[in-house]
C-alpha positions in Angstrom: -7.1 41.4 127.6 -8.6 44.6 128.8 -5.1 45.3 131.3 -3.3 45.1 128.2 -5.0 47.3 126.2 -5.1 49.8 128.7 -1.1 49.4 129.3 -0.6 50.2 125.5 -2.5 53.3 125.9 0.2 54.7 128.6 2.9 53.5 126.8 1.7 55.7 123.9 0.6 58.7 125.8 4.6 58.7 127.4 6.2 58.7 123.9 4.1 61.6 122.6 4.7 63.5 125.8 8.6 63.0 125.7 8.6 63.8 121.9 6.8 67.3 123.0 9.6 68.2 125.6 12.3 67.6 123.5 11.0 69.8 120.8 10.1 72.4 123.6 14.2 72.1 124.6 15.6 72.5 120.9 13.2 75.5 120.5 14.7 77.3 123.9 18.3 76.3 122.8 17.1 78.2 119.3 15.9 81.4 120.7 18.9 81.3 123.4 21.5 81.3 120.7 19.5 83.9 118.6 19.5 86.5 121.3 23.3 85.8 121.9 23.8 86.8 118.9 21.6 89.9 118.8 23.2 91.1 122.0 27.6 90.3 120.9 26.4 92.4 117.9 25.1 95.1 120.6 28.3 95.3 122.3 30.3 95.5 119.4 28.5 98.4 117.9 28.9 99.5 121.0 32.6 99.2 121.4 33.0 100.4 118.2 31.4 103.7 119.4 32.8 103.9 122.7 36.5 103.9 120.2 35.2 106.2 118.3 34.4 108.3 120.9 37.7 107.5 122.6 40.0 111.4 122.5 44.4 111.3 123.6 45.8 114.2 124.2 49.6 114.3 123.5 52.7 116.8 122.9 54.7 115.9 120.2 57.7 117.0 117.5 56.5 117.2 113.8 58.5 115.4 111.7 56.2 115.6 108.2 54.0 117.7 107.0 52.1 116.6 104.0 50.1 119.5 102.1 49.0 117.2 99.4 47.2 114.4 101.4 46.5 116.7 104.6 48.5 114.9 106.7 50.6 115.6 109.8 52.9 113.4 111.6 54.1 113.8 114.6 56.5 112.2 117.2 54.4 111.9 120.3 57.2 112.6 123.2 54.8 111.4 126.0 54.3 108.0 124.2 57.3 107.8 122.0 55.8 107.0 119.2 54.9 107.8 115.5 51.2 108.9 114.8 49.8 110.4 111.5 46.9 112.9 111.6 44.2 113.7 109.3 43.4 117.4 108.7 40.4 118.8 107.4 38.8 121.9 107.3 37.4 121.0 110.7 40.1 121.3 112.6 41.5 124.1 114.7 45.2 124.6 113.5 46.9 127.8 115.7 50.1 129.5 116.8 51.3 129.6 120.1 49.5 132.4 120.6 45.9 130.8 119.8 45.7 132.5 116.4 44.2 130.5 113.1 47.2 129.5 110.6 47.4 127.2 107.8 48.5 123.6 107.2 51.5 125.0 105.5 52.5 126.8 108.2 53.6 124.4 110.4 57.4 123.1 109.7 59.3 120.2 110.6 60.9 121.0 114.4 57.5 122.5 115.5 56.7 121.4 118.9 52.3 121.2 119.4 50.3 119.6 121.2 47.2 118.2 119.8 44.3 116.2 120.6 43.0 113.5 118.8 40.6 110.6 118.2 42.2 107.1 118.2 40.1 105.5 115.8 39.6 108.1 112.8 43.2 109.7 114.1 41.1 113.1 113.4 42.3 116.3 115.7 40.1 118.3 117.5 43.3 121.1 117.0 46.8 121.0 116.2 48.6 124.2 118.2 52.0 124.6 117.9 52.9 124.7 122.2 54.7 127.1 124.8 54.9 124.6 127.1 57.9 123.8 125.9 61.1 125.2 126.2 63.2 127.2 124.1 66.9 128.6 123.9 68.1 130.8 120.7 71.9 131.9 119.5 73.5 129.2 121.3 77.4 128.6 121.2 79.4 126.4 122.3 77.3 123.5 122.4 79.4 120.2 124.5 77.5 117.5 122.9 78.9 114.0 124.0 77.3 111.3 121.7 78.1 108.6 124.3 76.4 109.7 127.2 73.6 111.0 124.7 73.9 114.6 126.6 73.7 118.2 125.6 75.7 121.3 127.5 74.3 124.4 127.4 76.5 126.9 130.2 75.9 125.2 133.5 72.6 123.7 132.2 73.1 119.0 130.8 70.2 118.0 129.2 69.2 114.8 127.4 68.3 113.4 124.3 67.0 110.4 122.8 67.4 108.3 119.2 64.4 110.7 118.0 66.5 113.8 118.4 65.9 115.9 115.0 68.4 118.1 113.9 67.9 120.4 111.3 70.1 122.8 108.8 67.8 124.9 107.0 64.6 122.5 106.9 66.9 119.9 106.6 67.5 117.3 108.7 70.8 116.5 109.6 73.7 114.4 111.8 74.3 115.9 115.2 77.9 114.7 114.6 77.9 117.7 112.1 76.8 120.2 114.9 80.5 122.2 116.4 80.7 124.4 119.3 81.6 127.4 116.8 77.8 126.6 115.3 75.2 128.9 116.6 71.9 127.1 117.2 68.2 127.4 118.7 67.1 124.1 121.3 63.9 123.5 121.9 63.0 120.5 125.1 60.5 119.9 126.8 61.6 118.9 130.6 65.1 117.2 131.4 65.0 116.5 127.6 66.4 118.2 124.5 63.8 117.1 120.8 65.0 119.6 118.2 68.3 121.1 117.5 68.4 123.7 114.8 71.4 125.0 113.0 71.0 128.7 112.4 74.0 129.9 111.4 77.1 127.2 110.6 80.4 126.9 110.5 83.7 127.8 108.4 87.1 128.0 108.7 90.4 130.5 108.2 92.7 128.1 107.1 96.5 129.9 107.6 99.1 129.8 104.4 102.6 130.5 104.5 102.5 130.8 108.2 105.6 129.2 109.1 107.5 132.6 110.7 104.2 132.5 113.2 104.5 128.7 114.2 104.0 128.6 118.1 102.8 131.9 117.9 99.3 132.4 118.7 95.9 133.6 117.1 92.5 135.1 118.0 89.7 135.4 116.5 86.9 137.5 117.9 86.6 137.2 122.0 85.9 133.3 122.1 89.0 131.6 120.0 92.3 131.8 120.7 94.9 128.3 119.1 98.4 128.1 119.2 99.3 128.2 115.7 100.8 124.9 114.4 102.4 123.5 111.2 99.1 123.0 109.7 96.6 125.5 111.2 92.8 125.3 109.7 90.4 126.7 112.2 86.5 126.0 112.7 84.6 129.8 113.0 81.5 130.8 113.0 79.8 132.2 110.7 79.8 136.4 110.3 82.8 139.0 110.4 85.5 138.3 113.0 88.4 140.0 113.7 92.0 138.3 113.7 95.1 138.8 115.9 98.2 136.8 115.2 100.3 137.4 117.8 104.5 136.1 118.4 107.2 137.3 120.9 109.3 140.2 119.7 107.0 141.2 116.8 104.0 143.6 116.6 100.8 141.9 116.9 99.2 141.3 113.2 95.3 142.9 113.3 93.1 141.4 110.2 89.5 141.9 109.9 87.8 138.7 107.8 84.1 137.5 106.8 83.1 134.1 106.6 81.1 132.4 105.2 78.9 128.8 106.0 81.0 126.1 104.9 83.5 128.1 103.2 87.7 128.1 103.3 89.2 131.7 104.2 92.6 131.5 102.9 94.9 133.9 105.6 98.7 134.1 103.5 100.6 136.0 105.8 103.9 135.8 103.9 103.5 139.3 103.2 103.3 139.7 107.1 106.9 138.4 107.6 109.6 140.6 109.0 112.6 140.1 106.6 115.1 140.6 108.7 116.5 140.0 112.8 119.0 140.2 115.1 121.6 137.4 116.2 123.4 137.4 119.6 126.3 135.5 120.0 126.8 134.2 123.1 130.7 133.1 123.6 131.7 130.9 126.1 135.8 131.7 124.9 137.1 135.3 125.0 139.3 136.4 121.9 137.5 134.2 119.7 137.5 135.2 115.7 134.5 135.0 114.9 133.0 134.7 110.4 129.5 135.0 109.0 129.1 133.5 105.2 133.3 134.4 105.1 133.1 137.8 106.6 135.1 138.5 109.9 132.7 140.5 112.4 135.3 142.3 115.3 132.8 143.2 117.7 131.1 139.8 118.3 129.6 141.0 121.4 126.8 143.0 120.3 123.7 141.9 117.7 124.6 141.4 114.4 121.2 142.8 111.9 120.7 140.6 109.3 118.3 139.8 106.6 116.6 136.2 106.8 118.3 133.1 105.1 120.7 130.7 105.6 124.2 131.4 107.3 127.6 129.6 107.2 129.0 130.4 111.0 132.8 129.8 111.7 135.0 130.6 114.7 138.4 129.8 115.5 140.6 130.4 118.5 143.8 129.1 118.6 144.5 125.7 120.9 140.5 124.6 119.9 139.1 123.2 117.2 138.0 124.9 114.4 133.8 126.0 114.7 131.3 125.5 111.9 127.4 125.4 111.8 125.4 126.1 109.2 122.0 128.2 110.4 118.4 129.1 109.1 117.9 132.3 110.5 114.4 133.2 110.2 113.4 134.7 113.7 113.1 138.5 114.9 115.8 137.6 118.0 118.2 134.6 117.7 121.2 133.9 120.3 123.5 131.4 119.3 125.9 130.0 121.7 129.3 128.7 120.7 131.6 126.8 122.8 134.5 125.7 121.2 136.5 122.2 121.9 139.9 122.4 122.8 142.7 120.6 120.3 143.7 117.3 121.5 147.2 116.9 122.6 149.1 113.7 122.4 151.7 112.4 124.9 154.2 111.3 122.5 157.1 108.5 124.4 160.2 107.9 122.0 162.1 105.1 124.0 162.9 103.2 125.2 161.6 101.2 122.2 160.4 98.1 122.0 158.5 98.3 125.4 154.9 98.2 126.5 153.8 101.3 127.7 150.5 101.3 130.4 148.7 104.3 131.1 147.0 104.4 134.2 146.6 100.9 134.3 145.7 101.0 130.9 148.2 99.2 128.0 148.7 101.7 125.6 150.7 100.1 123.6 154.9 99.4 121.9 156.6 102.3 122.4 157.6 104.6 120.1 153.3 105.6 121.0 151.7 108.6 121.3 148.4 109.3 122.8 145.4 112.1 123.6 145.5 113.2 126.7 144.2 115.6 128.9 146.4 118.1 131.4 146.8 116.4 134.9 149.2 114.0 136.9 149.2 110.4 135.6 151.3 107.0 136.5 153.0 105.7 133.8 154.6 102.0 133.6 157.2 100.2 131.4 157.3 96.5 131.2 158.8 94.2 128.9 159.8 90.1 128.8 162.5 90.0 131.3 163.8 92.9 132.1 161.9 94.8 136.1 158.9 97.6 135.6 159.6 100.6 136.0 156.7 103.1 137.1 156.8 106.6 136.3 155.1 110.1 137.5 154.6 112.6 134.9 152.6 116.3 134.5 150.9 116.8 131.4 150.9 120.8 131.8 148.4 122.9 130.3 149.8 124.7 128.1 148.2 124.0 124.5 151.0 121.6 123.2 152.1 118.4 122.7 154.2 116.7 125.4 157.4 114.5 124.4 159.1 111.9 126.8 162.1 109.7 126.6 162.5 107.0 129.6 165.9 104.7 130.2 166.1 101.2 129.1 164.5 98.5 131.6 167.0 96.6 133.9 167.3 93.4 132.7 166.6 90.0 135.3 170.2 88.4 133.8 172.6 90.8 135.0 
């Protein structure tokens, strides 16, 4: 009775004694998960701080400037991206050369370099750079849109999707760039990031021109076109000097000032000679020779006459008669004329009723006649029984017709 009692007591002692330790665990667990709290929020504050204090340095293109909101953005060339800025008063905006200027000063196309903090995007400065590059009062740009490349001289550069190109502020195509454009580049390395369009483009588009087709013109000491049917020529901008130039005719000197995107009419129908000289260059001798009905002896020397159109005849006799009309509009003009010779005909009487061969070649029932030529040819007679007969004649040269008259065909019955 007494073992069982005391047995109890040990059974009870163990329960309170297991209840302690697990309260003791659940407490730990508690203050474990309480400091891990305390020290995620520590290292977050921390984080925050350390980003915060976190500073890039970067060269960049500015592609906005925002005077209302105090904002700048800027292309960042090193990261190829997009970043905005925040300016306040705090922060150090300066030329190139280190001197203080205003928000307002700085334009789109300004290269800087600036450095900032990531998480406020807050500049310690904002300077616009001469690191970079520069070229000014370029011409004749070779800009191939396929290879994304840029030609200046000697010197390829290239340029990305983010190239800007501007035309007074504005930003524009580069397909709108020419080589007669002058322009400023500004790169930084192997690369070209702004292209500015200082002075553009027009043209001197040519009226009444025709006289001067395959002639040529110049314009200043970099353009010189052959001058074509329609002739409208990109220039740039400013005064330029004009030289139209065609064989046989004193050069035409005109001074002209153009203007960006504007259409210089040249009219040079005043510039026209209006009137030439015609050679005629006669393969004949003795040849009588008419201009618009008027016989002209001496056909050997130029004939001066006023530009138009010209009925030209000439006749010899044995050739065929000659007539062209012309459109005489040129300082010098040889014409050549070789008249045709008549045709003669062979002309065979009899005997009748007999085919005729020339050559070879059946002619046809004779009474025939035929063109020919001077010469030697074989001539044969056949007809339905009655023997060939081949003959030798001479066609002579002598401007006329030729007549012959053969003997009848022996017949096969007698």
């Amino acid at each position: 009775m007494k073992t069982n009692a005391t047995t109890k007591m040990f059974i009870f002692i163990g329960i309170i004694l297991t209840s302690l330790l697990v309260l003791s665990g659940c407490g730990s667990n508690n203050n474990s998960n309480a400091n891990n709290t305390r020290n995620n929020h520590t290292e977050d504050q921390d984080t925050q701080e350390e980003r915060r204090n976190e500073y890039i340095r970067t060269l960049g293109v500015i592609r906005n400037v925002d005077t209302v909101n105090r904002r700048l953005s800027i292309y960042d060339i090193e990261n190829e991206e997009l970043i905005t800025l925040n300016i306040d008063g705090a922060v150090n905006l300066e030329d190139k050369f280190g001197e203080q200027i205003t928000l307002q000063q700085f334009k789109l196309g300004h290269m800087v370099r600036t450095k900032f903090e990531v998480e406020s995007r807050m500049p310690e400065y904002v300077q616009i750079t001469a690191q970079t590059w520069e070229y000014r009062r370029v011409l004749n740009l070779d800009i191939d849109t396929e290879a994304m490349t840029i030609k200046r001289g000697n010197d390829t550069f290239n340029y990305t999707d983010e190239l800007l190109v501007l035309s007074n502020g504005i930003p524009i195509e580069i397909t709108d760039i020419t080589p007669h454009d002058e322009l400023t580049l500004k790169g930084y390395r192997d690369k070209v990031w702004v292209v500015n369009l200082d002075n553009g483009h027009g043209f001197i588009d040519l009226r009444n021109h025709d006289y001067f087709i395959n002639g040529t013109i110049e314009i200043g000491s970099n353009i010189m076109e052959i001058i074509t049917e329609k002739t409208k020529i990109p220039v740039p901008v400013g005064v330029h000097r004009i030289i139209i130039d065609k064989n046989n005719i004193e050069p035409i000197v005109k001074e002209l000032m153009v203007e960006k995107d504007q259409n210089v009419i040249l009219d040079l129908s005043d510039e026209v000679p209006k009137e030439g000289t015609i050679t005629f260059d006669m393969v004949q001798e003795d040849v009588d020779l008419y201009i618009n009905g008027q016989r002209y002896e001496d056909i050997d020397s130029p004939k001066t006459l006023p530009f138009g159109n010209y009925l030209i005849v000439a006749q010899k006799e044995g050739y065929q008669r000659y007539e062209r009309s012309i459109d005489f509009n040129s300082p010098e003009l040889t014409h050549r004329i070789n008249l045709e010779q008549e045709l003669k005909y062979l002309h065979v009487n009899s005997p009748s009723n007999v085919e005729l061969y020339l050559e070879g070649d059946y002619i046809g029932i004779i009474p025939v006649s035929v063109p020919i030529e001077p010469g030697n040819y074989g001539i044969t007679l056949r007809k339905d029984g009655h023997y060939s007969k081949l003959y030798n004649i001479e066609i002579l040269d002598n401007g006329q017709d030729s007549f012959f008259t053969f003997p009848e065909l022996e017949s096969m019955n007698n």
